[in-house]
N, C-alpha and C positions, 0 to 999 in steps of 0.2 A: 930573847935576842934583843939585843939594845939597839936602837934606829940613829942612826945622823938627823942632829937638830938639823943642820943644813938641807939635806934630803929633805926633809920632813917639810919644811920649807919652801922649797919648790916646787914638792906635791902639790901643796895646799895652792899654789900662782895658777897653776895648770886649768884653763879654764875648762868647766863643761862640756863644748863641743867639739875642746880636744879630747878629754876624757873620751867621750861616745865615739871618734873617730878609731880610736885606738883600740879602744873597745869591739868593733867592729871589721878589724885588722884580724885581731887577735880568734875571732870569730869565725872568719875565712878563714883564716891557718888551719884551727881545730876542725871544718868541715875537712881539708884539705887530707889534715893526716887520717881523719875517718875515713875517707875512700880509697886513701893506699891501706889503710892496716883492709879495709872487708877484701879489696882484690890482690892482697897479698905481696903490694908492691912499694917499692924505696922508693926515697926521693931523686937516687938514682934513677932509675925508670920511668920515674916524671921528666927529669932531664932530658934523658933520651927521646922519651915522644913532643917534648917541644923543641930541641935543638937545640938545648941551654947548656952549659956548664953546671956540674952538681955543685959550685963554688956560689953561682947567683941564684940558684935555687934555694941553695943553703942559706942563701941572707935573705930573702922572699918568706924562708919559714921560720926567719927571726922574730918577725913583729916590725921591722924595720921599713918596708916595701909598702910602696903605692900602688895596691892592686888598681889596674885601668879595666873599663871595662873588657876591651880587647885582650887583655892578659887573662881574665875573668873565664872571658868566653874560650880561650886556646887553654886554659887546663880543665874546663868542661868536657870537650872536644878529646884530649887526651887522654880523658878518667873515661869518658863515655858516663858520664857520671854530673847531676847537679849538684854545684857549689853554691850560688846564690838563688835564694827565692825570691821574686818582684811578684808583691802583694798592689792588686788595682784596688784604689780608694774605689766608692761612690763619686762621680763627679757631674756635673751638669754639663760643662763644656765639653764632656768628651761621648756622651750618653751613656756614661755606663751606670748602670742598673744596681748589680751585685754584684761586690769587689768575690773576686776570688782567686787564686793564690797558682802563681802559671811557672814554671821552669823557665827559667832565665832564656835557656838555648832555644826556646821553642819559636818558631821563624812568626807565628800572629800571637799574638796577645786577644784571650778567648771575648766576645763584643764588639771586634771592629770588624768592620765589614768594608 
């Protein structure tokens, strides 16, 4: 298949931390359709349990969208299902010990007291 020098172009401006942003979009998305394809359900069905339109869901599972945390957290909530994992470094200011690896929805974060 033959590429647009123009394209090709632009690729290459595109810096780094937009790459890994998008990267990271795209990332969400593919959890996203894994947990409808295991409980057997549409992006319609998603719709419906957050109250959306299948039209902005539809563009949410383009690659397009600003997952917020709170949008994060309300199709967790609707999958009944984790979509992101938040990994705890090591840190001294915060005393945590041993990072380990906690479900985004989960109300403490395992070391704080």
């Amino acid at each position: 298949m033959m590429r647009s020098k123009i394209l090709e172009e632009r690729r290459r401006r595109v810096s780094p931390e937009v790459r890994q942003r998008v990267a990271l979009s795209f990332r969400i998305i593919d959890r996203i359709h894994e947990v409808l394809e295991e409980k057997g359900l549409k992006q319609k069905d998603l719709a419906q349990r957050l109250g959306k339109s299948e039209a902005e869901i539809s563009k949410w599972m383009r690659g397009t969208h600003n997952f917020t945390i709170d949008t994060i957290s309300a199709i967790e909530q609707a999958l009944q299902a984790p979509i992101v994992e938040v990994y705890n470094h090591p840190s001294a200011a915060y005393g945590i010990e041993n990072p380990s690896p906690i479900a985004a929805a989960e109300p403490e974060a395992p070391g704080y007291n």
